[in-house]
Backbone as XML, in Angstrom:
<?xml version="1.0"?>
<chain id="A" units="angstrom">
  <residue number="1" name="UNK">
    <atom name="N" x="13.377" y="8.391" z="8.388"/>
    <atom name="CA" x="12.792" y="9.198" z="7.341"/>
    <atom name="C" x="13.899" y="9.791" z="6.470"/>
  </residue>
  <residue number="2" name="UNK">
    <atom name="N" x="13.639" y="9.614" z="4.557"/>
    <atom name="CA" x="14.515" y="10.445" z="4.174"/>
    <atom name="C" x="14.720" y="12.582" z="4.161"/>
  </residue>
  <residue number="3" name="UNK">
    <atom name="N" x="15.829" y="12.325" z="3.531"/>
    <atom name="CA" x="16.048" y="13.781" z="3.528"/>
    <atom name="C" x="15.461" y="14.166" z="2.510"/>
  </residue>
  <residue number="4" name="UNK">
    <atom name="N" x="14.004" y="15.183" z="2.817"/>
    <atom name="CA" x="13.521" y="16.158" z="1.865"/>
    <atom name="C" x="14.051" y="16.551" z="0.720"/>
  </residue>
  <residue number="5" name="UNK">
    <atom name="N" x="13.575" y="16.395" z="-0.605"/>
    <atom name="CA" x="13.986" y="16.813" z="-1.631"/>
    <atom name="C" x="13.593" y="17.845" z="-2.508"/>
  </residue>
  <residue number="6" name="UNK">
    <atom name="N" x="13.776" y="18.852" z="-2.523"/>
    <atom name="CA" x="13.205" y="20.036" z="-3.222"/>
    <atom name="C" x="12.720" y="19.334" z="-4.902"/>
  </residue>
  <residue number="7" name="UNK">
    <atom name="N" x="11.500" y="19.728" z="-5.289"/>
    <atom name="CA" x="10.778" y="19.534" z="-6.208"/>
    <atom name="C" x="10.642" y="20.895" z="-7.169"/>
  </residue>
  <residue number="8" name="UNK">
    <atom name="N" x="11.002" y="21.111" z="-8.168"/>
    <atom name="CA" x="10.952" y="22.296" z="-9.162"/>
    <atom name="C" x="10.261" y="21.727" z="-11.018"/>
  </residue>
  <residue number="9" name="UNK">
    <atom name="N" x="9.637" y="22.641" z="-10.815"/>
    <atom name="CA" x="9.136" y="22.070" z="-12.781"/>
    <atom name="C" x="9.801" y="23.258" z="-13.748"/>
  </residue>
  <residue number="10" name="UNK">
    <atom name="N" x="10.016" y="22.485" z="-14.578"/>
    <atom name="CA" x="10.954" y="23.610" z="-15.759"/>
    <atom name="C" x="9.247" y="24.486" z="-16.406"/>
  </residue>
  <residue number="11" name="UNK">
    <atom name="N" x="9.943" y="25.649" z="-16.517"/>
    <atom name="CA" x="9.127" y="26.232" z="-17.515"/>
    <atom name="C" x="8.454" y="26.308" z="-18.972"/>
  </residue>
  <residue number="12" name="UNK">
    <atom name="N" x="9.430" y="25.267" z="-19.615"/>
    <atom name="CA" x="9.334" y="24.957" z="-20.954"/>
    <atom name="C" x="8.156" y="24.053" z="-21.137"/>
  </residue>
  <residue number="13" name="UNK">
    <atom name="N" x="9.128" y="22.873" z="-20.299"/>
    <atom name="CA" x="7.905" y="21.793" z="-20.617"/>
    <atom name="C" x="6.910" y="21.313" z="-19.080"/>
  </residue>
  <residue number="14" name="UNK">
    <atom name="N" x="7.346" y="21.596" z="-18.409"/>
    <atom name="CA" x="6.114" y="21.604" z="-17.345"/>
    <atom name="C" x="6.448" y="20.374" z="-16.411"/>
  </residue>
  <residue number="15" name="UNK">
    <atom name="N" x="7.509" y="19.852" z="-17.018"/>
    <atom name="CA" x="7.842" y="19.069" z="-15.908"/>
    <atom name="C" x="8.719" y="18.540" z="-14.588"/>
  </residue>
  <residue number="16" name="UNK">
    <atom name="N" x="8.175" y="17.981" z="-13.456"/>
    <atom name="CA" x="8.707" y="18.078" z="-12.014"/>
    <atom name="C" x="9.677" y="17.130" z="-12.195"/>
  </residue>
  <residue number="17" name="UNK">
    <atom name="N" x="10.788" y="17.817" z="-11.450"/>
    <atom name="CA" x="11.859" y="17.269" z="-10.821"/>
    <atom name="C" x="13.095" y="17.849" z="-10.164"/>
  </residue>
  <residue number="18" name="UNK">
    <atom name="N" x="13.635" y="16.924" z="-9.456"/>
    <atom name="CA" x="13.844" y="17.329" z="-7.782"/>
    <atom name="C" x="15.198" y="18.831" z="-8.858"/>
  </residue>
  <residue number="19" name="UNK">
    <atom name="N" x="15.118" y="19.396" z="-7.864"/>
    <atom name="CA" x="15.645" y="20.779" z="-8.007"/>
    <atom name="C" x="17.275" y="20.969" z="-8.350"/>
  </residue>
  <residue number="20" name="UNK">
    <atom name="N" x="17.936" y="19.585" z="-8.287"/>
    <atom name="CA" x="19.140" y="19.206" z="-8.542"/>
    <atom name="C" x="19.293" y="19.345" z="-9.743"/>
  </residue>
  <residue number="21" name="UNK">
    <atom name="N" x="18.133" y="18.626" z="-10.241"/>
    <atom name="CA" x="18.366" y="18.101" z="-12.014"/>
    <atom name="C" x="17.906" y="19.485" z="-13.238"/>
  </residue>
  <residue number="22" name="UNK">
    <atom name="N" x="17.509" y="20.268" z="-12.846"/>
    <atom name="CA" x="17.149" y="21.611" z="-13.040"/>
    <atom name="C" x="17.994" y="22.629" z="-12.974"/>
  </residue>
  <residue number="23" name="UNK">
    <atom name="N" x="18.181" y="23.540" z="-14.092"/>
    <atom name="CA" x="18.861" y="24.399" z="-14.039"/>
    <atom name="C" x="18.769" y="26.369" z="-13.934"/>
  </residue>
  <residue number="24" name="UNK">
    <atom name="N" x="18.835" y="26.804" z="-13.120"/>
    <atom name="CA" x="18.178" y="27.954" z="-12.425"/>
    <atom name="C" x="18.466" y="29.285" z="-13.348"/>
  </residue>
  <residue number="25" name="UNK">
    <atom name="N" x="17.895" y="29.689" z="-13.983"/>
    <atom name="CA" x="18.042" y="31.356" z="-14.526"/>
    <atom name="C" x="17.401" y="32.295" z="-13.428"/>
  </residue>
  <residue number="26" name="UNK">
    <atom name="N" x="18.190" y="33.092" z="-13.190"/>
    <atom name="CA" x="17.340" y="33.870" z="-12.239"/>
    <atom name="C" x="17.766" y="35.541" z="-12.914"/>
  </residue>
  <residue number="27" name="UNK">
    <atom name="N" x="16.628" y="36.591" z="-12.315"/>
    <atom name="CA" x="16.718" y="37.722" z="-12.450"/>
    <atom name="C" x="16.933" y="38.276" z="-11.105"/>
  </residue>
  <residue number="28" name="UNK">
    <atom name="N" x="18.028" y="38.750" z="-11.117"/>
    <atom name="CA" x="18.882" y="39.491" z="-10.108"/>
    <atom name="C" x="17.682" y="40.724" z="-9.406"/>
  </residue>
  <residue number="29" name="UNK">
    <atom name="N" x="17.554" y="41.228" z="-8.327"/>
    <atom name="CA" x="17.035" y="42.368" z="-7.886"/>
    <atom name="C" x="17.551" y="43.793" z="-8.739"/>
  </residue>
  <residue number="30" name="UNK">
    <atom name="N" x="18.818" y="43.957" z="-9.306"/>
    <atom name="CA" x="19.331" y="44.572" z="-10.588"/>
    <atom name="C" x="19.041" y="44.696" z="-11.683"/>
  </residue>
  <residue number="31" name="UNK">
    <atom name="N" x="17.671" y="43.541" z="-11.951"/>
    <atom name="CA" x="17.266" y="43.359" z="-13.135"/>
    <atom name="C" x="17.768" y="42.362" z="-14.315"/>
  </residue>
  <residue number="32" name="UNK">
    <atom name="N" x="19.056" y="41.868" z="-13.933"/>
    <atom name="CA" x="20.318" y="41.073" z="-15.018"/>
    <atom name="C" x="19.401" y="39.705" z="-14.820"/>
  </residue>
  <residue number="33" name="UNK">
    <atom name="N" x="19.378" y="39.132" z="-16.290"/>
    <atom name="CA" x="18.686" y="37.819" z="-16.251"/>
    <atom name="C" x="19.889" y="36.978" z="-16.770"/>
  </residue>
  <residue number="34" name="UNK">
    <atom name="N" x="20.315" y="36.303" z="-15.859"/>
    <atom name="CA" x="21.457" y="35.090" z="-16.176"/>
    <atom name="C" x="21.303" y="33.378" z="-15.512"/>
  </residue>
  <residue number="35" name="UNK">
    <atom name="N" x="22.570" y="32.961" z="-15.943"/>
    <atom name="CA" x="22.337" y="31.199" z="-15.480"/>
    <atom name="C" x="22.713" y="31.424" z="-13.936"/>
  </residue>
  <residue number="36" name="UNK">
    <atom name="N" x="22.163" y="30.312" z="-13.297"/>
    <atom name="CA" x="22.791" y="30.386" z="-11.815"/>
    <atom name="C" x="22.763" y="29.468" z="-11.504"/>
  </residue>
  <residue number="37" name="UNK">
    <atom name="N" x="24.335" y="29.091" z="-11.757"/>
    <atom name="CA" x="24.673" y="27.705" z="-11.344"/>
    <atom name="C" x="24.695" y="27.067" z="-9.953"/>
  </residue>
  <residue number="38" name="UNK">
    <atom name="N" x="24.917" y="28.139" z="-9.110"/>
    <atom name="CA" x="24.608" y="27.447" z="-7.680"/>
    <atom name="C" x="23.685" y="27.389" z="-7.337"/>
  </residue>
  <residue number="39" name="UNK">
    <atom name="N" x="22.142" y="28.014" z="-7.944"/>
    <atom name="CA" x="20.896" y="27.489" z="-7.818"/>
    <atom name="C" x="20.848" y="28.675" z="-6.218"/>
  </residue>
  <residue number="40" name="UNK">
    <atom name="N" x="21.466" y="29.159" z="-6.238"/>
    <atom name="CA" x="21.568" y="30.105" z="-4.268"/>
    <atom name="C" x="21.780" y="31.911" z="-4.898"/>
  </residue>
  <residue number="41" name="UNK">
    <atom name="N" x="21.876" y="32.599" z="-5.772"/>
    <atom name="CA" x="21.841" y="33.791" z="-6.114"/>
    <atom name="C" x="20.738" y="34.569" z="-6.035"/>
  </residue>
  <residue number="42" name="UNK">
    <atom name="N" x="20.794" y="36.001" z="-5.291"/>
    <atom name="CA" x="19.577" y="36.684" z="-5.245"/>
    <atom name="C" x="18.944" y="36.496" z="-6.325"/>
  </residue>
  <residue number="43" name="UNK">
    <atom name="N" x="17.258" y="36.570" z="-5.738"/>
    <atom name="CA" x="16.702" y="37.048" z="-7.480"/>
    <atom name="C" x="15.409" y="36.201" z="-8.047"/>
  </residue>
  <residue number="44" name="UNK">
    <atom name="N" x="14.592" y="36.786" z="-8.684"/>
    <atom name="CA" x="13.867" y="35.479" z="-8.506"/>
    <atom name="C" x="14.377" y="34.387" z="-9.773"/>
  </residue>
  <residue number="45" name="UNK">
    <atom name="N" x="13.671" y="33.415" z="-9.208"/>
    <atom name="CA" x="14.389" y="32.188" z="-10.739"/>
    <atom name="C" x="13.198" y="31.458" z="-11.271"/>
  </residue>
  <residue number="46" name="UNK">
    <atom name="N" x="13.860" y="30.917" z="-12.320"/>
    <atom name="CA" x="13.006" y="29.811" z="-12.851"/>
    <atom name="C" x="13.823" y="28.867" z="-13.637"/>
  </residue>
  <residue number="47" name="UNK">
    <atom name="N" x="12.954" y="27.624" z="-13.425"/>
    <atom name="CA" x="13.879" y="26.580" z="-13.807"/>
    <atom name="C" x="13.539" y="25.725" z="-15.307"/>
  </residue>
  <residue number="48" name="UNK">
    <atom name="N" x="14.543" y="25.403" z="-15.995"/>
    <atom name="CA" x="14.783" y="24.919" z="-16.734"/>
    <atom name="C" x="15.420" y="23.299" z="-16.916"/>
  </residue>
  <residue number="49" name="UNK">
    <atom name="N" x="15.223" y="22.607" z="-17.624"/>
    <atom name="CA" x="15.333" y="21.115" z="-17.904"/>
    <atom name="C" x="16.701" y="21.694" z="-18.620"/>
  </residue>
  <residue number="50" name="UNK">
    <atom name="N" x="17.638" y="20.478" z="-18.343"/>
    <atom name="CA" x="19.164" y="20.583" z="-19.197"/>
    <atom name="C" x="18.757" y="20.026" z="-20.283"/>
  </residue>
  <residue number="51" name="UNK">
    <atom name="N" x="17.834" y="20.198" z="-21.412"/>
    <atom name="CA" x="17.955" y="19.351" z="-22.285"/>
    <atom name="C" x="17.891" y="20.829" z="-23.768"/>
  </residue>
  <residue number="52" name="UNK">
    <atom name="N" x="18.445" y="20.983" z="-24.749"/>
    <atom name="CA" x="18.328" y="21.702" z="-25.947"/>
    <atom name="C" x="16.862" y="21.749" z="-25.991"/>
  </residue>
  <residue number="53" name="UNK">
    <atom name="N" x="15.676" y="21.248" z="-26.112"/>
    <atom name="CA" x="14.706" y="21.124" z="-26.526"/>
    <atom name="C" x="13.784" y="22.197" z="-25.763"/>
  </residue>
  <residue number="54" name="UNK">
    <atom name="N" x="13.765" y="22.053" z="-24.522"/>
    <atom name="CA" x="13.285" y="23.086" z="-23.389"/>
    <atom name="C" x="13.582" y="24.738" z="-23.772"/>
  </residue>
  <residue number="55" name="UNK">
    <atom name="N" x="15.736" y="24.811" z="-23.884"/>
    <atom name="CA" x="16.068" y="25.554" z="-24.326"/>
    <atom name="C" x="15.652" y="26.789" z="-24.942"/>
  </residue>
  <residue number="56" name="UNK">
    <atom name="N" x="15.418" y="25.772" z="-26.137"/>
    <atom name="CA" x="15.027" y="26.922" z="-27.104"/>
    <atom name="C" x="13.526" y="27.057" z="-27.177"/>
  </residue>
  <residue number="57" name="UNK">
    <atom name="N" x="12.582" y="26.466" z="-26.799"/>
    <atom name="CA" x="11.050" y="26.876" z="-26.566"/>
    <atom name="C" x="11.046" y="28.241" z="-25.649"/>
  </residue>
  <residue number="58" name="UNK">
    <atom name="N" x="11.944" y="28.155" z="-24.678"/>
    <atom name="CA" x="11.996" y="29.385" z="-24.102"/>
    <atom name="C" x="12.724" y="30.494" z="-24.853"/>
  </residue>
  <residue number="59" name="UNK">
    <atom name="N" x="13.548" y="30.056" z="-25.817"/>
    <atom name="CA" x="14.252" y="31.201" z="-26.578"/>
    <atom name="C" x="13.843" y="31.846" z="-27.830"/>
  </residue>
  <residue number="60" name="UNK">
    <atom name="N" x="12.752" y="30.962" z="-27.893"/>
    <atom name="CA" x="11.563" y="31.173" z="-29.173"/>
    <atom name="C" x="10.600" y="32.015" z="-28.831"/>
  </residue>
  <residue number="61" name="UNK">
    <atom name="N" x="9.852" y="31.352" z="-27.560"/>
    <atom name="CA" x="8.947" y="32.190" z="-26.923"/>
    <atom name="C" x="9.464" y="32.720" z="-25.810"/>
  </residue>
  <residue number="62" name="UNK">
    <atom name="N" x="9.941" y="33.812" z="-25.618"/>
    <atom name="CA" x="10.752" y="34.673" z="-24.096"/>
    <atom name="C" x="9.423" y="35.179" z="-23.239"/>
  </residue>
  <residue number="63" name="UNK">
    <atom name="N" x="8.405" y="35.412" z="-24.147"/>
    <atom name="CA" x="7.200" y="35.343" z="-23.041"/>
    <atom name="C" x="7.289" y="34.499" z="-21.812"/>
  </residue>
  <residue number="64" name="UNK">
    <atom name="N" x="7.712" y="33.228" z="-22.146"/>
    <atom name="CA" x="7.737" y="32.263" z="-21.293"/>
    <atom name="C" x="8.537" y="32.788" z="-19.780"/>
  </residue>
  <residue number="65" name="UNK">
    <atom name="N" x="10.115" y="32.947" z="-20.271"/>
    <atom name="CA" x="10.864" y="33.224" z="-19.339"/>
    <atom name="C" x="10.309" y="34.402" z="-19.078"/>
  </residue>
  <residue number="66" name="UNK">
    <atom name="N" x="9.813" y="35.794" z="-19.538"/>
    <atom name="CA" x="9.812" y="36.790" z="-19.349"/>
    <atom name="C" x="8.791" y="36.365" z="-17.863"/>
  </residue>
  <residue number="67" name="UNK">
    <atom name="N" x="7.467" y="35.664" z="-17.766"/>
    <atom name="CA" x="6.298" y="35.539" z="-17.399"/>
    <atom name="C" x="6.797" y="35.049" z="-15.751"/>
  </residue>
  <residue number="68" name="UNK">
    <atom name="N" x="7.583" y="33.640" z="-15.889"/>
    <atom name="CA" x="8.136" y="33.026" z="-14.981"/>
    <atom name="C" x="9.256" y="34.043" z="-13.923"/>
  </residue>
  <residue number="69" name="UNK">
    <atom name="N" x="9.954" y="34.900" z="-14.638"/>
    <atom name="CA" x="10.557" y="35.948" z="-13.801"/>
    <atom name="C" x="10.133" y="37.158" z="-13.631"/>
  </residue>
  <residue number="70" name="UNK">
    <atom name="N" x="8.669" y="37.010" z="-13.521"/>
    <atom name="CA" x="8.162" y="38.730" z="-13.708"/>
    <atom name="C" x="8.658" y="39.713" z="-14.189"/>
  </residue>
  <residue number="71" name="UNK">
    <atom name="N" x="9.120" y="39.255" z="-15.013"/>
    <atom name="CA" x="9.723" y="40.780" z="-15.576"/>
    <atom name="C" x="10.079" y="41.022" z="-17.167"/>
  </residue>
  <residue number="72" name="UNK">
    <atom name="N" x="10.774" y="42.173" z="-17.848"/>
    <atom name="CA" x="11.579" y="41.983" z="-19.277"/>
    <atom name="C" x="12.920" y="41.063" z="-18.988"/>
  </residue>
  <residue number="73" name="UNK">
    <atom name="N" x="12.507" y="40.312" z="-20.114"/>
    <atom name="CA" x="13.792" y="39.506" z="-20.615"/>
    <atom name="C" x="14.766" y="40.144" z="-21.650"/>
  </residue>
  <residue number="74" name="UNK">
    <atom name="N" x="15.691" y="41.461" z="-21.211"/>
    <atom name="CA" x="16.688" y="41.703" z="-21.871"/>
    <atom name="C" x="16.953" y="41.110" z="-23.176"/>
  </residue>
  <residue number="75" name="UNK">
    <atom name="N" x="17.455" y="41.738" z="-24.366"/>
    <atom name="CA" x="17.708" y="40.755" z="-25.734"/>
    <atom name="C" x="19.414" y="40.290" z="-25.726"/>
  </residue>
  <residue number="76" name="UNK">
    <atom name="N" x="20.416" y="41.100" z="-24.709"/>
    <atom name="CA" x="21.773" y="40.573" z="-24.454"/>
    <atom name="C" x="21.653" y="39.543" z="-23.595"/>
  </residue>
  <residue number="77" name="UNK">
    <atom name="N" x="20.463" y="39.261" z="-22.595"/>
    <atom name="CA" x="20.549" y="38.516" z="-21.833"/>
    <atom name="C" x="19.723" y="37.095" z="-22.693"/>
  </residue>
  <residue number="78" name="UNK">
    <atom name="N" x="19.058" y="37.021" z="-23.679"/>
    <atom name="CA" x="18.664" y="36.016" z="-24.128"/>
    <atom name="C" x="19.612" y="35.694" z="-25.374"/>
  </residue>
  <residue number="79" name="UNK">
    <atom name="N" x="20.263" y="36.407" z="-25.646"/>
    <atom name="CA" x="21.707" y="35.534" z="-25.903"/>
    <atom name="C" x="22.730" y="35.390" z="-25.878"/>
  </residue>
  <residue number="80" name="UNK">
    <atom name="N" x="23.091" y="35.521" z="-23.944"/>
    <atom name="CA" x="23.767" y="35.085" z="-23.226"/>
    <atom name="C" x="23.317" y="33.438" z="-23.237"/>
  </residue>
  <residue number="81" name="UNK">
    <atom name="N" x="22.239" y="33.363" z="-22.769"/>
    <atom name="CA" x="21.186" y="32.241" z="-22.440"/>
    <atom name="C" x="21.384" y="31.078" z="-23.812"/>
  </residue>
  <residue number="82" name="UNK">
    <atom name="N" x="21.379" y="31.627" z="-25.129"/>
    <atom name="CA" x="21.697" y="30.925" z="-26.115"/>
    <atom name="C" x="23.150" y="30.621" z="-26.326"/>
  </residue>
  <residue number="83" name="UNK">
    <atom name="N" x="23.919" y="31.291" z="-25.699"/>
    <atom name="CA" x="25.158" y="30.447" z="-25.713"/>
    <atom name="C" x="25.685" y="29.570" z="-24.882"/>
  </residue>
  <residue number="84" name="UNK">
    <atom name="N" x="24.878" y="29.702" z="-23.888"/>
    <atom name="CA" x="24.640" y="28.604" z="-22.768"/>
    <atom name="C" x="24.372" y="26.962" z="-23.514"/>
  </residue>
  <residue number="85" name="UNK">
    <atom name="N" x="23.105" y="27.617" z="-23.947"/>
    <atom name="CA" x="22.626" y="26.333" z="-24.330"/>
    <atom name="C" x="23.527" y="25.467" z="-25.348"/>
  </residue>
  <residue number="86" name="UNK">
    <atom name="N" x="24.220" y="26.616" z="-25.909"/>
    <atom name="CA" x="25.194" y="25.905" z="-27.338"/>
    <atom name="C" x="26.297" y="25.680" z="-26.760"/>
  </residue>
  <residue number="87" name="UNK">
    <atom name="N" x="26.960" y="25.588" z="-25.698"/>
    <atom name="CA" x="28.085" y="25.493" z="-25.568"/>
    <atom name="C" x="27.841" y="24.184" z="-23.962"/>
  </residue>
  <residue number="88" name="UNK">
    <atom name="N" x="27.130" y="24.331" z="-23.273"/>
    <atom name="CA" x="27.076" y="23.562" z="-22.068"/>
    <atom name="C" x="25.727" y="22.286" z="-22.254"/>
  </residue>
  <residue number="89" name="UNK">
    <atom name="N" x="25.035" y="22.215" z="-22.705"/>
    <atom name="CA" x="23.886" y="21.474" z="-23.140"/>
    <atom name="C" x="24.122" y="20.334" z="-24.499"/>
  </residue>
  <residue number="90" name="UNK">
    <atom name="N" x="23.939" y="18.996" z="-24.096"/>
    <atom name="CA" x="24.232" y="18.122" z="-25.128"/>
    <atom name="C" x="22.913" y="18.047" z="-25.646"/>
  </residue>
  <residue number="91" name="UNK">
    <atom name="N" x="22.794" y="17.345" z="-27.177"/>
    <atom name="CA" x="21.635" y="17.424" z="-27.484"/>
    <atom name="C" x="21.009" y="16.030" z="-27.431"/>
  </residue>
</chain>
């Protein structure tokens, strides 16, 4: 039998895939909404597709992210999040 693969859907666009290919924002128990690259940081998360397009649907509508992390989405922390996308994300 293979080794179990964690399954995650991005928030943007709704779609599944294994939890590798996904990229984790999480909100810290502190409240700080940032990237989390090791996918292992307190907090709850939600995941995102590496693609620009996802990106910015969530950076358009922060409802989105706000909804997915129960909580306020900070306005330093959503563009932290936009320089993410502009600087690490091909289009």
């Amino acid at each position: 039998m293979g080794k179990h693969i964690p399954i995650r859907t991005c928030v943007a666009c709704r779609t599944r895939r294994p939890k590798r290919e996904l990229i984790r924002v999480v909100r810290t128990p502190e409240g700080q909404v940032q990237v989390d690259p090791t996918g292992k940081a307190k907090g709850r998360g939600a995941y995102l597709c590496p693609q620009v397009p996802c990106w910015e649907r969530v950076l358009q509508r922060h409802t989105i992210l706000a909804h997915a992390l129960k909580g306020p989405v900070p306005a330093e922390a959503l563009e932290e999040l936009r320089k993410f996308m502009v600087t690490q994300l091909s289009r």
